[in-house]
C-alpha positions, 0 to 999 in steps of 0.5 A, a space after each residue: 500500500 503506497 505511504 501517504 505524505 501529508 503537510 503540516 504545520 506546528 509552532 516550535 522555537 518561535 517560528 511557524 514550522 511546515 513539516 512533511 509527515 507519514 507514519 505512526 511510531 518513533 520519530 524519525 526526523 530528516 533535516 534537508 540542506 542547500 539548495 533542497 527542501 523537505 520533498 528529498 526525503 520522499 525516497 526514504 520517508 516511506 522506508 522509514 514508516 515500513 521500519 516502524 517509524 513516523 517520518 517528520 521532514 520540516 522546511 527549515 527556518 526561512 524556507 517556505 513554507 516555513 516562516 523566516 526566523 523572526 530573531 533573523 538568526 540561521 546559525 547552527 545553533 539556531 537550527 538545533 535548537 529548532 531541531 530539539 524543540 520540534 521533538 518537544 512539540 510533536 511529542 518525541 522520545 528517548 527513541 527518536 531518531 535523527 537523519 541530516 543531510 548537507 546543512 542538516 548533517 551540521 544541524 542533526 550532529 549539534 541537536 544530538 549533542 545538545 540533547 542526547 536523551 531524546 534522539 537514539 541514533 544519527 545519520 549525517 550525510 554529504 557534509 562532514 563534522 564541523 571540526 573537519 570541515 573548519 580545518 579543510 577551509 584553511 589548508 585543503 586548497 581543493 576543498 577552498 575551491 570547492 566552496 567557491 560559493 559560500 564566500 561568493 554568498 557573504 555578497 549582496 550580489 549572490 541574492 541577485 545572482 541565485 534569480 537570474 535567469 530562472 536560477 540557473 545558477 541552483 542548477 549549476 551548483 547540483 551539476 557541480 555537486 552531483 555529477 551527472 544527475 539531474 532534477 527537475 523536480 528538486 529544483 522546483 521545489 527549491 524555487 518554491 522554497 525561496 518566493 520572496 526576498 526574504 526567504 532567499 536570504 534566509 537561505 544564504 544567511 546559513 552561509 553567512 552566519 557561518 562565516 560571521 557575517 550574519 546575526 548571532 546570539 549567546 545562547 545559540 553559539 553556546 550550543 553550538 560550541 557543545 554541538 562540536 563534542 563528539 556524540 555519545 549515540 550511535 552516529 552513522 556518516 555517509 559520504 559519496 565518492 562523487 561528491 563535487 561539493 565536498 571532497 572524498 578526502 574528508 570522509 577519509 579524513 573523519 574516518 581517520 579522525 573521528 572514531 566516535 563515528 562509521 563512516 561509509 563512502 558510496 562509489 557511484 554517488 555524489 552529494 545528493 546521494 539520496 535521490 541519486 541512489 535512495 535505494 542503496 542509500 535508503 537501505 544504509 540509513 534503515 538498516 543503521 537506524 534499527 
């Protein structure tokens, strides 16, 4: 019987949050990244169900239809908060679990530190632990190149550029990341995510908050510094060796580095690896999670 996913909204942490949903059980909940929406866990969210879970996807802060952060505030710490008090509001256990992916991997990895009792097992997927990514931005000259674009995105001129010509710029940056995949389908989605201006800055205030340039508030970088202790559950990496975002040599590097993790590179994907290969990939993620 095909699983049924349905919108809806709930308020957490301040911000009129719109989730994906399907299943009853145990939460599982997938956080999406850039340039993406909640609609790239449509793969696994049924797996999930079959699994025993009930699969939660929220737009995250600022992406429609989701409401923009009224604190103006899109740093990590930020988006874990929204992450443990989303748990909260939809009335999550000790058995929950959590799924992330690029900017989600970042925002799951920090949610799951700051509050180890309510999430059992982690999967983060495309974008390693901060430590590693931090270090690769100031010696790994390819990897400098490779994030051509999250220096590019601290400029007005990025919000102006991203539009231009019916975004043809999302399109070349998943041509770059995932090579030799397209969709359509998940650029749509995308476009929807950002309708107004405020929206796409939103989105780009990820980057800039990141790198310091966007507002920033104690008690979020409070969990962000403990968001980089390592996780005490059981915490899955899977990274493809196709990624053009980031290199297969930061796997290697976490792998090397970060013991407190597995980690498993996939050959034939690169970072949107679950909807390159959710077959493969959804199999990996279940099979961790139970």
């Amino acid at each position: 019987m095909e699983t049924k996913i349905q919108l809806h909204q709930i308020h957490a942490n301040g911000i009129d949050f719109s989730y994906l949903a399907c299943g009853s059980g145990p939460i599982a909940l997938c956080v999406h990244g850039f340039p993406d929406s909640a609609h790239t866990w449509r793969y696994l969210m049924p797996e999930l169900v079959r699994a025993g879970f009930r699969a939660i996807a929220p737009f995250t802060r600022g992406y429609a239809p989701t409401s923009v952060a009224p604190d103006d505030c899109y740093q990590t710490g930020a988006r874990a908060a929204d992450i443990n008090a989303l748990h909260e509001a939809l009335g999550g256990d000790e058995n929950a679990v959590l799924i992330g992916h690029d900017w989600g991997a970042s925002t799951v990895m920090s949610a799951a530190a700051n509050a180890p009792h309510r999430w059992k097992r982690v999967v983060a997927m495309s974008v390693p632990p901060v430590s590693i990514l931090r270090k690769a931005l100031t010696g790994n000259h390819a990897q400098i190149k490779r994030s051509w674009y999250m220096f590019y995105f601290q400029s007005a001129l990025a919000e102006i550029a991203i539009e231009a010509n019916d975004y043809q710029f999302i399109e070349m940056l998943w041509d770059d990341w995932s090579p030799g995949f397209k969709s359509n389908i998940d650029l749509e989605n995308f476009k929807k995510c950002v309708p107004t201006a405020s929206h796409l800055k939103a989105a780009l205030g990820y980057y800039r908050a990141s790198l310091g340039n966007g507002k920033k508030m104690d008690i979020y970088s409070a969990l962000e510094t403990q968001g980089l202790e390592p996780l005490t559950q059981p915490t899955l990496y899977l990274h493809g060796k196709k990624d053009g975002c980031i290199g297969v040599e930061l796997a290697e590097e976490t792998r090397r580095t970060c013991p407190w993790l597995e980690v498993r590179i996939l050959d034939q994907v690169g970072h949107f690896m679950q909807l390159e290969d959710p077959r493969q990939v959804n199999q990996h993620i279940v099979e961790w999670l139970t």
